[in-house]
ZAGU-674627 format. One record per residue (C-alpha): residue number from 1; residue in one letter; x, y, z. Coordinates in nm, 4 decimals. Layout:
% residues N
num/residu/east/north/up
NUM/a/X/Y/Z
...
//
This chain:
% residues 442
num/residu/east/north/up
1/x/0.0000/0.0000/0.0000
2/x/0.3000/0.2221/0.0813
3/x/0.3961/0.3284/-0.2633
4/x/0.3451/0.7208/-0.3836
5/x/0.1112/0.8353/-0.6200
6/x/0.4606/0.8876/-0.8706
7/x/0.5396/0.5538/-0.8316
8/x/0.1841/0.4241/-0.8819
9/x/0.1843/0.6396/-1.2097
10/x/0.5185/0.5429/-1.2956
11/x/0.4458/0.1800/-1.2673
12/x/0.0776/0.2233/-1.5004
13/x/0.3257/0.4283/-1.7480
14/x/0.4912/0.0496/-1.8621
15/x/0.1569/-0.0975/-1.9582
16/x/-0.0798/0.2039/-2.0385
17/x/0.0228/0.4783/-2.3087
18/x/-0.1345/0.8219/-2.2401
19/x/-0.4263/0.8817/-2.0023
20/x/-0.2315/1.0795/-1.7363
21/x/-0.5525/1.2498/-1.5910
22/x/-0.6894/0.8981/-1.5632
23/x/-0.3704/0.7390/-1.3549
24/x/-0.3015/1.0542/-1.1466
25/x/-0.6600/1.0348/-0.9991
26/x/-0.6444/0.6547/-0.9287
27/x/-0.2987/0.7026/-0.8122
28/x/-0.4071/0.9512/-0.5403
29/x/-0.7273/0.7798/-0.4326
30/x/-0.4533/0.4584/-0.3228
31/x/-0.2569/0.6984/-0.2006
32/x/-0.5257/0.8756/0.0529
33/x/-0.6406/0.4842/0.1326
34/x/-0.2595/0.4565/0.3232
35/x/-0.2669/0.8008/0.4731
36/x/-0.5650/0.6897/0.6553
37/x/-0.4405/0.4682/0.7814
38/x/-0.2065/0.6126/0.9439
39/x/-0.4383/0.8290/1.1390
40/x/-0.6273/0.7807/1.4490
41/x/-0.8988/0.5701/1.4895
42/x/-1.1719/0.8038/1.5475
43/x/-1.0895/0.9838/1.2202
44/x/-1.0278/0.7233/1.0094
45/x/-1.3877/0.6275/1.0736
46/x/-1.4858/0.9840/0.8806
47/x/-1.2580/0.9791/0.5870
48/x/-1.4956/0.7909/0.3200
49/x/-1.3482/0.7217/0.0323
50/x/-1.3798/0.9228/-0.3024
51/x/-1.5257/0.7126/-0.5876
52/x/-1.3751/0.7078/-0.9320
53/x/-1.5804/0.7076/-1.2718
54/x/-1.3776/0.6857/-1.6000
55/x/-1.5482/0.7620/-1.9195
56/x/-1.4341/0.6055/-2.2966
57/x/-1.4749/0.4525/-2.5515
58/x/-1.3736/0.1104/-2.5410
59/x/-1.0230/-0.0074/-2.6044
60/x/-0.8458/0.3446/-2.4490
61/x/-0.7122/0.1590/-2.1048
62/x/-0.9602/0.1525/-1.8781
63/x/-1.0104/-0.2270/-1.8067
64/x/-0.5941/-0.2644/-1.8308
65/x/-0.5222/0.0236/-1.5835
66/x/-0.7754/-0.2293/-1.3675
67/x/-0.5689/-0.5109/-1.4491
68/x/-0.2413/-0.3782/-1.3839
69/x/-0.3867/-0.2037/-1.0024
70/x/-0.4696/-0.5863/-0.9233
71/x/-0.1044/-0.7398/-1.0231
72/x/0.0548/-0.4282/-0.8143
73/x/-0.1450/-0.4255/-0.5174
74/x/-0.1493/-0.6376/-0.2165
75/x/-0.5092/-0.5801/-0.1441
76/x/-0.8366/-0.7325/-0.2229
77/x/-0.9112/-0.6773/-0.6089
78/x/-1.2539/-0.7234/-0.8146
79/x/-1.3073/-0.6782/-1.1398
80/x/-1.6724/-0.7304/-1.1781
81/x/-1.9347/-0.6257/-1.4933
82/x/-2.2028/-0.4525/-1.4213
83/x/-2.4732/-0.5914/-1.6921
84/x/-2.3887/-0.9479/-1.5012
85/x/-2.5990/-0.7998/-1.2058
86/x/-2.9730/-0.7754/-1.1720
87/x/-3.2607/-0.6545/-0.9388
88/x/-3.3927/-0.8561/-0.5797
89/x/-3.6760/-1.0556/-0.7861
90/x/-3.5312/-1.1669/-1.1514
91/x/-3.3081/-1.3972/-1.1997
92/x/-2.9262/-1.3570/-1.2048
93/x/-2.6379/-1.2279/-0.9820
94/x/-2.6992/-0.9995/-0.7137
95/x/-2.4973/-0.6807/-0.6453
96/x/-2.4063/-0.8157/-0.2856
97/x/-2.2396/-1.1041/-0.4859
98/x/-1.9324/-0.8708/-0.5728
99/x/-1.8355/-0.7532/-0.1981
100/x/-1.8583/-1.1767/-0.1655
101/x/-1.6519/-1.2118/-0.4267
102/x/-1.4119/-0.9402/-0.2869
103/x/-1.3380/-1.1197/0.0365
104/x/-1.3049/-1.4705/-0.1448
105/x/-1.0157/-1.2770/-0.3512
106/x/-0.9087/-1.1501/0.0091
107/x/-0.9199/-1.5182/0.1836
108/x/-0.6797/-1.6049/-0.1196
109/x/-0.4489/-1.3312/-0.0665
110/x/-0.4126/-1.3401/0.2561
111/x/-0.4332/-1.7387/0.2848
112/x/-0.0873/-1.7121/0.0144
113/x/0.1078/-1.4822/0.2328
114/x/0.0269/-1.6918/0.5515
115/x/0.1645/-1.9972/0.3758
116/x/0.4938/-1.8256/0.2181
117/x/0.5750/-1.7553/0.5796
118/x/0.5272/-2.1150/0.7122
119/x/0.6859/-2.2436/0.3753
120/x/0.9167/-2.4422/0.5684
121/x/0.6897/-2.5767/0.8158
122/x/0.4763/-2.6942/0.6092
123/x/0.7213/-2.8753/0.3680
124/x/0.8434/-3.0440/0.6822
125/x/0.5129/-3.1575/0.7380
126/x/0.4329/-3.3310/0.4046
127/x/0.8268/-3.4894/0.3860
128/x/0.7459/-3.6041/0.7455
129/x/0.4545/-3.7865/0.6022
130/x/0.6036/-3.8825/0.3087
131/x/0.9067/-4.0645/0.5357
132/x/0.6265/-4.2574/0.7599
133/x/0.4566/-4.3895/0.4362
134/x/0.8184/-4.5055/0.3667
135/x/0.9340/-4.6185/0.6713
136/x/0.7470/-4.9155/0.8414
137/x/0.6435/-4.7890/1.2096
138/x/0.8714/-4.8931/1.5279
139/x/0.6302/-5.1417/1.7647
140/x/0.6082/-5.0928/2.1229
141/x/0.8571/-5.2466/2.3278
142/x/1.1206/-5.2863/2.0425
143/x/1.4925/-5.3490/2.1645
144/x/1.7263/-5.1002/2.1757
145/x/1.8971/-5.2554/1.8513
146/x/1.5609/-5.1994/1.6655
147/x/1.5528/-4.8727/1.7243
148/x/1.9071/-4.7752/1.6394
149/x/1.8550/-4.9315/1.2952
150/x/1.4567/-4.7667/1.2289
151/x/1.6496/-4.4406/1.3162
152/x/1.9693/-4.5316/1.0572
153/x/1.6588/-4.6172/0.8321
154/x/1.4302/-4.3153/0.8825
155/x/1.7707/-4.0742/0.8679
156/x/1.8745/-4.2303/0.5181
157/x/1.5650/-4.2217/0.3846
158/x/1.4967/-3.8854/0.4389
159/x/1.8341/-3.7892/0.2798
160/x/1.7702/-3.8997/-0.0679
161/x/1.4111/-3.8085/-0.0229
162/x/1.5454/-3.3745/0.0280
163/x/1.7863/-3.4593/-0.2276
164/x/1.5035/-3.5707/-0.4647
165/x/1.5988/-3.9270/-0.5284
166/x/1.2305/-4.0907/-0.4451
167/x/1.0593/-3.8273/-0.6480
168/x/0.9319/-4.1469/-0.8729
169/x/0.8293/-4.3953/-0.6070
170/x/0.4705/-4.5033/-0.5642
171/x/0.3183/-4.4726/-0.2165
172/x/-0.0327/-4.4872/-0.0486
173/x/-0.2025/-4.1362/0.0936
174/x/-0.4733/-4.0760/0.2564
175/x/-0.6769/-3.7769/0.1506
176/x/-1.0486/-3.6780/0.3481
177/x/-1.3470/-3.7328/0.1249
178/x/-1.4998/-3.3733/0.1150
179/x/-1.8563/-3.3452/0.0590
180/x/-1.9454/-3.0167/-0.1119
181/x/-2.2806/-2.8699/-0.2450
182/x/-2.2607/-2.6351/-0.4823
183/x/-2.4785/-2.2850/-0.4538
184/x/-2.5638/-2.0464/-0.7786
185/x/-2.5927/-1.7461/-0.6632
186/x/-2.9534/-1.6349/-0.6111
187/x/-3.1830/-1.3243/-0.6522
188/x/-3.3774/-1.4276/-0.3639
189/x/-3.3222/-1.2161/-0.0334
190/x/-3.1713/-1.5157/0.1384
191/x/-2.8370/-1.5873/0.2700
192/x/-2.7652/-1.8468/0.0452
193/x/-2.3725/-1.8185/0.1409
194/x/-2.4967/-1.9371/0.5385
195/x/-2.7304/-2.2419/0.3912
196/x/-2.4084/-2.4139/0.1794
197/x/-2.1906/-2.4108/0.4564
198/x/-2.4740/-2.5556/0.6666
199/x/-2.5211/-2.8342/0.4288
200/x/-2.1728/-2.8670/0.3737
201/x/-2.1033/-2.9111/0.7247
202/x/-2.4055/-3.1903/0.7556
203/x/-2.2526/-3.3659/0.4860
204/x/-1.9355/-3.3455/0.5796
205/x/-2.0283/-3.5199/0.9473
206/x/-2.1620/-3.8584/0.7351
207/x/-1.8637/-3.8388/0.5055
208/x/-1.5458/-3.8432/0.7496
209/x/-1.3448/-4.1336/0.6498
210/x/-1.0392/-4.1376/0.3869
211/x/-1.0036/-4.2058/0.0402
212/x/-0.6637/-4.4144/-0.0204
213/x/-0.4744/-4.3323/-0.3132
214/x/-0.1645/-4.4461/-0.4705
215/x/0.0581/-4.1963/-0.6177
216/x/0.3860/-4.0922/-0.6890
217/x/0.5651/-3.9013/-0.4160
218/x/0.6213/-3.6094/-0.6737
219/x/0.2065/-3.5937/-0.7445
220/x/0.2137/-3.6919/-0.3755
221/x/0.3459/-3.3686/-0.2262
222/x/0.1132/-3.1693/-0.3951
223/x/-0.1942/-3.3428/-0.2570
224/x/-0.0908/-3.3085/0.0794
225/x/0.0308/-2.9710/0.1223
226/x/-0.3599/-2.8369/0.1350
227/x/-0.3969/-3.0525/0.4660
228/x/-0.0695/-2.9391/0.5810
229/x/-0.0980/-2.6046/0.5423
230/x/-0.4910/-2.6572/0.6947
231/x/-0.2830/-2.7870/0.9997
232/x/-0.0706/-2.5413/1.0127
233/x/-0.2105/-2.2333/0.9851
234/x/-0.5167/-2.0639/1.1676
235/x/-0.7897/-2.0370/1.0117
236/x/-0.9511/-1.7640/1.2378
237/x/-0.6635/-1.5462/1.2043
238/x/-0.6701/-1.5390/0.8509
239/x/-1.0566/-1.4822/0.8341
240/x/-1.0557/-1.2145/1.0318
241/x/-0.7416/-1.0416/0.8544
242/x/-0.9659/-1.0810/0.5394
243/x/-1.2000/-0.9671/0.6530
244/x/-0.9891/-0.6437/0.8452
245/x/-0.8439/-0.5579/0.4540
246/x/-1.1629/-0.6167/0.2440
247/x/-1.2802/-0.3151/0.4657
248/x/-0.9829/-0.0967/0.4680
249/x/-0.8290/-0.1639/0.1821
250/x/-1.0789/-0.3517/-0.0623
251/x/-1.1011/-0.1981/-0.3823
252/x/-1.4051/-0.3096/-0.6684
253/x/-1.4096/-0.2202/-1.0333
254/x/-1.7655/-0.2042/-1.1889
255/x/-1.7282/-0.2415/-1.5912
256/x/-1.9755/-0.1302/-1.7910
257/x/-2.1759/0.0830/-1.5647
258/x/-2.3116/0.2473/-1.8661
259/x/-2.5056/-0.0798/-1.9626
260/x/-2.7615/-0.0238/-1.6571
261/x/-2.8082/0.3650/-1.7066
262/x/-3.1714/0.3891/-1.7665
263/x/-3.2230/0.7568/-1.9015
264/x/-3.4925/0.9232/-2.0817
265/x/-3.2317/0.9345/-2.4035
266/x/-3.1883/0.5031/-2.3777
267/x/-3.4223/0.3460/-2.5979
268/x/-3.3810/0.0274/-2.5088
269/x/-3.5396/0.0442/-2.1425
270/x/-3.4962/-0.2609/-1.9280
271/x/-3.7233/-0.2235/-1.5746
272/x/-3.4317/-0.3571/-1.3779
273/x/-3.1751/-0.1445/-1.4967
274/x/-3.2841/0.1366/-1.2331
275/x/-3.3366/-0.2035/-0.9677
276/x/-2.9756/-0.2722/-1.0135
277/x/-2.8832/0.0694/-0.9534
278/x/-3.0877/0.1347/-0.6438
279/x/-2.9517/-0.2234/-0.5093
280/x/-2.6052/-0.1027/-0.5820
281/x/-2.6759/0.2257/-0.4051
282/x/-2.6508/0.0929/-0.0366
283/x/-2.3060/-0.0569/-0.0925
284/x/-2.0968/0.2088/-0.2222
285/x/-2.3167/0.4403/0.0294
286/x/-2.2061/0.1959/0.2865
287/x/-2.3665/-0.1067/0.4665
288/x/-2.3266/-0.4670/0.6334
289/x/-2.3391/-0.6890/0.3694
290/x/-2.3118/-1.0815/0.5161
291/x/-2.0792/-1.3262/0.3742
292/x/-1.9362/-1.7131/0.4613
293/x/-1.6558/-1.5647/0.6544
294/x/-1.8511/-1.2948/0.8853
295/x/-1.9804/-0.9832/0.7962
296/x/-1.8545/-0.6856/0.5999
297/x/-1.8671/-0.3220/0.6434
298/x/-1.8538/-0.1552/0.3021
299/x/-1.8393/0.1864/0.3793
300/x/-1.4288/0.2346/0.3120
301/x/-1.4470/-0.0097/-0.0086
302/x/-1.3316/0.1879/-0.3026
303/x/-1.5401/0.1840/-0.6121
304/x/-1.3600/0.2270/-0.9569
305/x/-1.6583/0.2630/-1.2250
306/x/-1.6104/0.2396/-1.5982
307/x/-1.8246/0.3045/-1.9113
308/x/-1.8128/0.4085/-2.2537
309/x/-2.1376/0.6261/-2.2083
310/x/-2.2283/0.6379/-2.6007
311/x/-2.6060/0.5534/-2.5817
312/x/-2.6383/0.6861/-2.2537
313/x/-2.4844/0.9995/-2.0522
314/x/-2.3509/0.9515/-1.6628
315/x/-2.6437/1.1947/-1.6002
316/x/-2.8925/0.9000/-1.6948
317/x/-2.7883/0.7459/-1.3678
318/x/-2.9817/0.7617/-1.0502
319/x/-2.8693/1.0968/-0.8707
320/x/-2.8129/0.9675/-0.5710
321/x/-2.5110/0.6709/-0.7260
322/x/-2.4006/0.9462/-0.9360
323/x/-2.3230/1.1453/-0.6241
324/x/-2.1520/0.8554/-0.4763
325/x/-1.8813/0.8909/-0.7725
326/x/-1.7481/1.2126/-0.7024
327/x/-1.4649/1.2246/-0.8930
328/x/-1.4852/1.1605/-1.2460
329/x/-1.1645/1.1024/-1.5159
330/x/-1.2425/1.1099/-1.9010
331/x/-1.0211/0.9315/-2.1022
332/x/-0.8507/1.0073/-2.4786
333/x/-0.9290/0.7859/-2.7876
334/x/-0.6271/0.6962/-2.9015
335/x/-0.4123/0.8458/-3.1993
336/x/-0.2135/0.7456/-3.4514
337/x/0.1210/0.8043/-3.1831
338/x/-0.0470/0.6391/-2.8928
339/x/-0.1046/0.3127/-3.0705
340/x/0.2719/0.3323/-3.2498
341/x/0.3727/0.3875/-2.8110
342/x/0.1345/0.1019/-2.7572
343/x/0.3159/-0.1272/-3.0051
344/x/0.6736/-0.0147/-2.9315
345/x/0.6299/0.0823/-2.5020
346/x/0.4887/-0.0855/-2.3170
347/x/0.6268/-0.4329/-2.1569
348/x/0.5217/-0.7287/-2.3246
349/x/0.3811/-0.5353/-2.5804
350/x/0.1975/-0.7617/-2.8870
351/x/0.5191/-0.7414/-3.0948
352/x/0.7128/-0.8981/-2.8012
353/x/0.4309/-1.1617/-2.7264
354/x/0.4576/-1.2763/-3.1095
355/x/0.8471/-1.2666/-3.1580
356/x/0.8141/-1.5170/-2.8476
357/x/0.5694/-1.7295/-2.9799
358/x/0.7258/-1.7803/-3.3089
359/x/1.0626/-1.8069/-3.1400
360/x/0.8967/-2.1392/-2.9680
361/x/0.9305/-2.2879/-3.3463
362/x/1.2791/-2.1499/-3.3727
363/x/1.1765/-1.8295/-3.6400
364/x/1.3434/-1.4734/-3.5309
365/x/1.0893/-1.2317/-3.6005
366/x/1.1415/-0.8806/-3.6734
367/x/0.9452/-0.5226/-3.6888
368/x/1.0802/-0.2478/-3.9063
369/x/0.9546/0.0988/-3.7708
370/x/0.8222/0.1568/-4.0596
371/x/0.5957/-0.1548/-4.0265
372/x/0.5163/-0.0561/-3.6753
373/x/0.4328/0.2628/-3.8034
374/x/0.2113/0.1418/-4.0525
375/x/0.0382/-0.1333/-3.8437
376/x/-0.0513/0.1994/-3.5745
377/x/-0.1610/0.4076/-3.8988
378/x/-0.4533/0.1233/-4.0323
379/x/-0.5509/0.0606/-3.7111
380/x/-0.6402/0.4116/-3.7100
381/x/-0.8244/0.4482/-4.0228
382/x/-0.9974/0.0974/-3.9495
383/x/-1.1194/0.2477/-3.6644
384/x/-1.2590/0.5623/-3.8574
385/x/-1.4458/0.3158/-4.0939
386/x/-1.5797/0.0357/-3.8346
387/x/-1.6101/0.0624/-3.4795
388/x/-1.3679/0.2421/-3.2806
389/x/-1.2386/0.0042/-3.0313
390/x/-0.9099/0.1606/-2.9870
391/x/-0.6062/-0.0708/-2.9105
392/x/-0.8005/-0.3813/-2.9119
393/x/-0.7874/-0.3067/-3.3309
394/x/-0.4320/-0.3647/-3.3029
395/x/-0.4454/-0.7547/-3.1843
396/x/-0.7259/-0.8171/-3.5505
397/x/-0.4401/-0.5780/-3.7724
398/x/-0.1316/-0.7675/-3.6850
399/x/-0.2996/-1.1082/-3.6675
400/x/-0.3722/-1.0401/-4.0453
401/x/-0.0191/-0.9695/-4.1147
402/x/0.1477/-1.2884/-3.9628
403/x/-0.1212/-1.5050/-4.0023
404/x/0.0491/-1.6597/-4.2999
405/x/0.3596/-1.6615/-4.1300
406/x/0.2459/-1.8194/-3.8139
407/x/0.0956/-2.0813/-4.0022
408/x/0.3993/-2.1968/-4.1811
409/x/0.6361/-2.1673/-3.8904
410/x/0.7143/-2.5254/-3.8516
411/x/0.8818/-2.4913/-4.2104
412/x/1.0894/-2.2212/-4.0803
413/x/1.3114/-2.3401/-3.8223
414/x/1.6435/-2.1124/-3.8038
415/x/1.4841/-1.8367/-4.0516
416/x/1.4223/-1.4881/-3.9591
417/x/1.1453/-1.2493/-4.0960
418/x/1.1657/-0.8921/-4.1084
419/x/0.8019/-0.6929/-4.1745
420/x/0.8246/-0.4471/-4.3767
421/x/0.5824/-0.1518/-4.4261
422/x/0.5757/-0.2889/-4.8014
423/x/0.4508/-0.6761/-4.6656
424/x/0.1872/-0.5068/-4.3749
425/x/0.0632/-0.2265/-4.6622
426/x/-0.0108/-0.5860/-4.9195
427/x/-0.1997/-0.7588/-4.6220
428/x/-0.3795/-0.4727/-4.5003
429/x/-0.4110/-0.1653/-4.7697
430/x/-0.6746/-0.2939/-5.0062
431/x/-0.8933/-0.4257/-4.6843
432/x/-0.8741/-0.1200/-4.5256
433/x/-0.9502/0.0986/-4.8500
434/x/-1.3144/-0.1153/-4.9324
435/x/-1.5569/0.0103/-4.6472
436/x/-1.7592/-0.2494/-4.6375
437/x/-1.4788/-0.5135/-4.6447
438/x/-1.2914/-0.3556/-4.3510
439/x/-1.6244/-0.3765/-4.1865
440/x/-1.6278/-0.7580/-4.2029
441/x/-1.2307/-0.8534/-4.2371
442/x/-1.1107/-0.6380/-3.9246
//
């Protein structure tokens, strides 16, 4: 959490061109989150956090500057859609489904950095099971010679077993037959989360014996580090530190918010677009939404919410959610320049993700600027003549041009290909030219 608003842009600068106004609000929303934090009780309590709304058009880096905050961030991280959700009473997902959703992300996260510090404990524990699946067991009232050779026994064969020589043998495990029923979420105002682990915890009381299985001790170790680790760490610690994070720290990202605007200017009214809305309403406002692992106060949950806004306007929202997004970023369609950045950039940028996959068949690939150039300039007009969906035109453009290329790789072992502007403008100029073809093709 401790990283400064400059180093939050900084890092969003290797993955997303442009779209500084964007960043520098995000960046200082994470930012405020670990100020306070720092603060005393009582006033942390006060501080609510400021809700984000980014406008544009698809394809301009809203969904990756998402993606990229959830790879950099220790914290609980949802990216969630907002047309998946719908009103108490019809059928689908309801809106209290995302904050469960946060702290399941949160139980993960916090469950991971739990284990890395018992690493060694619990690799102990699974090599210590291992050896008594090897080694027969000592019976009581064995002589004193018995036990000095079970120990010379149990010593050697956990020496070759750290230095990986028993990898391949075949032993017996026991694992515990879980019963598990699985829940879709419902519309209906019940706590559905409360009723599976009820019926889990039934089921589980009639199904407590073992399942023997014979594996190899390589497959072996992974099936028993989930009990070890169960056995080693506590549970109720690491529930409640979920818990303590998804309400300090949790952060949700609504997609498509524009898809359940319901204005006078959308034609296409559905009835619960509004019920979605006024469901949603309570949770960024703040309330105690109940989950498996206890319940969660969403009032400090920050709310990143995203839309292209071209059949509706964020003024066809309800009043009251729009005033629950008070700050609110716009963000550039991309030019000519940004897509050549996009292309040339940004880490693992397409051109690097194809020169590795074609490197896999042993073909060097290679971009003249002047094909990089081109490749940015007909995404660009492609754009002007179809849809604009801004960078995403880039992966259909460059797919076109190495299709050919990609296909015959196999043939190619210990060649290298350089595209040219000449090869990209035979693939791609005539396409782009016909209207109706670019309409289809890209």
């Amino acid at each position: 959490m401790n990283m400064t608003p400059k180093e939050i842009v900084k890092f969003l600068d290797d993955y997303v061109i442009g779209q500084n106004d964007a960043k520098k609000t995000i960046a200082l929303a994470l930012r405020n989150r670990y100020r306070r934090m720092q603060l005393a009780p009582e006033i942390q309590e006060e501080i609510m956090p400021k809700n984000i709304l980014m406008i544009g058009s698809t394809g301009v880096g809203k969904t990756e500057i998402a993606r990229r905050l959830a790879k950099m961030m220790s914290l609980p991280f949802v990216k969630v859609e907002a047309s998946k959700y719908t009103e108490v009473g019809f059928v689908g997902r309801d809106v209290e489904s995302m904050i469960r959703d946060l702290v399941f992300a949160s139980m993960d996260l916090v469950t991971k950095e739990y284990e890395e510090k018992i690493q060694d404990g619990i690799e102990q524990e699974v090599n210590k099971q291992i050896i008594e699946k090897l080694v027969p067991h000592l019976p009581e009232g064995a002589s004193e010679s018995s036990k000095e050779s079970f120990i010379k026994t149990f010593n050697k064969m956990e020496e070759k077993l750290l230095k990986g020589e028993l990898e391949d043998k075949v032993i017996e495990i026991e694992l515990p037959k879980k019963a598990h029923v699985e829940v879709i979420d419902s519309s209906f105002p019940i706590d559905m989360t409360s009723m599976q682990e009820s019926l889990n915890n039934m089921l589980g009381s009639l199904n407590k014996d073992k399942i023997k299985k014979e594996v190899k001790i390589k497959d072996a170790r992974k099936l028993l580090r989930s009990g070890a680790s169960e056995k080693l760490i506590d549970q109720e610690s690491i529930k409640h530190e979920a818990i303590r994070r998804v309400e300090n720290g949790g952060i949700i990202f609504i997609d498509e918010i524009d898809k359940i605007a319901s204005g006078k200017s959308n034609q296409n009214q559905d009835p619960s677009k509004e019920g979605v809305q006024r469901d949603l309403l309570p949770i960024v406002e703040g309330s105690n939404v109940q989950t498996k692992y206890g319940q969660v106060k969403t009032d400090h949950i920050l709310f990143i919410a995203a839309g292209a806004f071209h059949v509706s306007k964020p003024s066809d929202l309800l009043p009251e959610l729009q005033g629950r997004f008070p700050l609110r970023v716009e963000l550039n369609a991309l030019d000519e320049e940004a897509l050549y950045k996009i292309l040339t950039n940004t880490k693992n940028s397409l051109l690097k993700q194809y020169k590795a996959l074609l490197e896999v068949e042993g073909v060097t690939l290679e971009f003249d600027d002047e094909a990089i150039h081109s490749f940015a300039h007909l995404s660009v007009e492609a754009n002007q003549k179809a849809e604009d969906i801004g960078a995403r035109r880039l992966h259909t453009v460059i797919e076109k041009v190495l299709e050919d290329i990609s296909f015959d790789a196999d043939e190619k072992n210990g060649e290298t290909i350089i595209i040219t502007k000449k090869l990209v403008e035979e693939k791609l100029s005539d396409i782009v030219k016909d209207e109706d073809t670019a309409r289809y093709i890209l």
